[in-house]
C-alpha positions in Angstrom: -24.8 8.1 -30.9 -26.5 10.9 -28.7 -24.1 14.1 -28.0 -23.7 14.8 -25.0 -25.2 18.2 -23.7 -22.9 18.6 -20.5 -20.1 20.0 -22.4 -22.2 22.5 -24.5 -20.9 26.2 -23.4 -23.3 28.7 -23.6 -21.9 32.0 -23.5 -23.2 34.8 -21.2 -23.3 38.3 -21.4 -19.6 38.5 -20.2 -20.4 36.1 -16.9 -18.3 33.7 -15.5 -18.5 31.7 -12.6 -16.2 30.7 -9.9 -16.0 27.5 -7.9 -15.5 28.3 -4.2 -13.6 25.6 -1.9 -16.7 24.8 0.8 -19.1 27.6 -0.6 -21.4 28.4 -3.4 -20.1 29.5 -7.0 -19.6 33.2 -7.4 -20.6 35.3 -10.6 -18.6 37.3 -11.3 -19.1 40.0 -14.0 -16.8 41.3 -16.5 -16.3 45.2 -16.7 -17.8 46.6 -19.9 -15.2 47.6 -22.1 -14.1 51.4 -22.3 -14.7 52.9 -25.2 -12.3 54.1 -27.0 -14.1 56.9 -29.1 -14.9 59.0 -26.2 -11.5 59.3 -24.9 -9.5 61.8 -26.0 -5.8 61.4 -26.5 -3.6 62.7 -24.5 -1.3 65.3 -26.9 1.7 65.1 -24.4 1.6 61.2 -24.6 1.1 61.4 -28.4 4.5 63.3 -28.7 6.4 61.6 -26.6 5.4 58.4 -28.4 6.6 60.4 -31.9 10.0 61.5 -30.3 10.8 58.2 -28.7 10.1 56.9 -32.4 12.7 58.9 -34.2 14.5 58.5 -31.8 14.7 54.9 -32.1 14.9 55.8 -35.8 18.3 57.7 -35.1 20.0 55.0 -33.3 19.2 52.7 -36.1 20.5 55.1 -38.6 23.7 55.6 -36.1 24.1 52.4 -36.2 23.7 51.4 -39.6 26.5 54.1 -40.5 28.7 52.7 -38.1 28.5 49.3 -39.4 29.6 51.1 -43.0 32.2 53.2 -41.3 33.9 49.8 -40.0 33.0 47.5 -43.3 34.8 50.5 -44.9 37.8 50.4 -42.9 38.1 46.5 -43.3 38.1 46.7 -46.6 41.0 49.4 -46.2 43.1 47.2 -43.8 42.3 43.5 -44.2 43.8 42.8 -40.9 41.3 45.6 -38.9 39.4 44.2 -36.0 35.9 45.4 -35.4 36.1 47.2 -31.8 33.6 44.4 -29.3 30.3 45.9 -29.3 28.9 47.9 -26.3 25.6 47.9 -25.3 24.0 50.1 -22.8 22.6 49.2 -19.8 19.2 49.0 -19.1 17.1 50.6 -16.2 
């Protein structure tokens, strides 16, 4: 059986075209990538990203103790309800 060559993609140097309705395809060419040695972080950025991670670590924690602190008191008072849970909102 002969293959078919029609369906054979060649890839271009980050090239693709475009079918316009009525008109001739466009090219259109792909940025190049930034690269990401040459850029500096940002130190601000870079603790901000730390904080909001422990952070995140302390609610867990938080949490975690409050799930003990209410495991604790059911096994005190067989009968206790756990409060309903409360959730902030989100902006």
């Amino acid at each position: 059986m002969p293959e078919s060559t029609g369906a054979q993609i060649v890839p271009e140097a980050a090239v693709a075209k475009v079918a316009t309705l009525g008109g001739p395809p466009v090219q259109i060419k792909a940025p190049p990538p930034a690269k990401a040695s040459e850029a500096k972080p940002d130190e601000s950025a870079i603790k901000k990203r730390q904080e909001a991670r422990r952070a995140a670590h302390r609610r867990r924690l938080a949490a975690a103790r409050a799930l003990l602190a209410a495991q604790a008191q059911q096994q005190t008072n067989p009968f206790f309800q756990l409060p309903p849970a409360v959730h902030a909102r989100q902006q």
